[in-house]
C-alpha positions as CSV (number, residue, x, y, z in Angstrom):
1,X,4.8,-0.2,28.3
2,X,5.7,3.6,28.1
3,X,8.0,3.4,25.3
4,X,5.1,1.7,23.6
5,X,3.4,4.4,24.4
6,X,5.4,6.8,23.2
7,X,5.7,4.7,20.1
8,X,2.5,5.2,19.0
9,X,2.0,8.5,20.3
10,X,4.6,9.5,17.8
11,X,3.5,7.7,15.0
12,X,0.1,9.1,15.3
13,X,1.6,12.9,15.9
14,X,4.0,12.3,12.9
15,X,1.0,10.9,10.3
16,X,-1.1,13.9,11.2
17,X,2.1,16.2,10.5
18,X,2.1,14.4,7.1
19,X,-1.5,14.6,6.6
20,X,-1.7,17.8,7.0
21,X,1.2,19.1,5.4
22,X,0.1,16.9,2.3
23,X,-1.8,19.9,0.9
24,X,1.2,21.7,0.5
25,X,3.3,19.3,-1.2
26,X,3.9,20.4,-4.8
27,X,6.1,17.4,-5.4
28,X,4.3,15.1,-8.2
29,X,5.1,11.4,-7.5
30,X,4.6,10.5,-11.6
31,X,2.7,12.4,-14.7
32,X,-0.6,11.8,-16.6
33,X,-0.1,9.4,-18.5
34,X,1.4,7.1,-15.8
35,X,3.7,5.8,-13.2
36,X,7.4,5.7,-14.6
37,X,5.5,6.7,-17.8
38,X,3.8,3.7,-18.6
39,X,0.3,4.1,-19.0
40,X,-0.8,1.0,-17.6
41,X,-0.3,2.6,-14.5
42,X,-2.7,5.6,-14.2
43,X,-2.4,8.3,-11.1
44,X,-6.2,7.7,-10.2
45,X,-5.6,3.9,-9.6
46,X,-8.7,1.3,-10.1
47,X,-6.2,-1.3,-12.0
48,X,-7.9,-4.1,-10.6
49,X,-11.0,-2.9,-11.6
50,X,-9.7,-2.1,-15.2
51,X,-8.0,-5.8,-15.4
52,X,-11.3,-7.0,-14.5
53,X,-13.6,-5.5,-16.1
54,X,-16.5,-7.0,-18.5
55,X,-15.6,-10.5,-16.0
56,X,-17.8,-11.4,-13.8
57,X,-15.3,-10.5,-10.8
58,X,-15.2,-7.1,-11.7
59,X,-17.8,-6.2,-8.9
60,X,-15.1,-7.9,-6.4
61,X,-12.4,-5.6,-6.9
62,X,-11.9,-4.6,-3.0
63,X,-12.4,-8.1,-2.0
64,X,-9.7,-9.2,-4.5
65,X,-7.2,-6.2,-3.1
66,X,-8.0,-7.5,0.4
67,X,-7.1,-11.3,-0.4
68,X,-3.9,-10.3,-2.3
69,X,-2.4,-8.1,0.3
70,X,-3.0,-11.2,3.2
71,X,-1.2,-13.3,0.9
72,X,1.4,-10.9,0.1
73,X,2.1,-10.3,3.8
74,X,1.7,-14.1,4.8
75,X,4.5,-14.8,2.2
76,X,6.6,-11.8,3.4
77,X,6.2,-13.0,7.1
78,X,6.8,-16.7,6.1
79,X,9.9,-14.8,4.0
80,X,11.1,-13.3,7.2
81,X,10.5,-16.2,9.7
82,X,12.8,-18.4,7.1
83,X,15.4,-15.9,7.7
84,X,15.0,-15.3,11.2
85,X,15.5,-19.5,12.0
86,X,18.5,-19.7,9.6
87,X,20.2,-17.3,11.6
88,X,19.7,-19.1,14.9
């Protein structure tokens, strides 16, 4: 239980080091005009809400973010269970 503790104690201490030295960072992950250069990948985000916009989903951009990232991380863990078994 105290090395749980001092788990998350150190997460937490070590995200707030990052938060804060964030503002300091001059390191640019990608330019304007997009991620690896493409430009279908802009540096202010809202993809989803570009792909979907003038459908009538548009307004359920979040929502759709939220679903895709449970199924993501159900597959992943499904992934990783399949793997764990095999090896037993």
């Amino acid at each position: 239980m105290t090395g749980r503790l001092i788990g998350v104690a150190s997460a937490a201490f070590l995200v707030t080091l990052l938060y804060y030295g964030s503002r300091y960072w001059s390191f640019r992950w990608w330019d304007r005009p997009g991620l690896f250069g493409w430009s279908e990948l802009p540096p202010q985000g809202g993809l989803v809400r570009a792909w979907l916009r003038g459908t009538p989903f548009a307004v359920y951009d979040i929502v759709l973010w939220a679903v895709a990232a449970f199924v993501l991380l159900t597959v992943v863990q499904k992934i990783a269970d399949a793997i764990a078994n095999r090896r037993k």
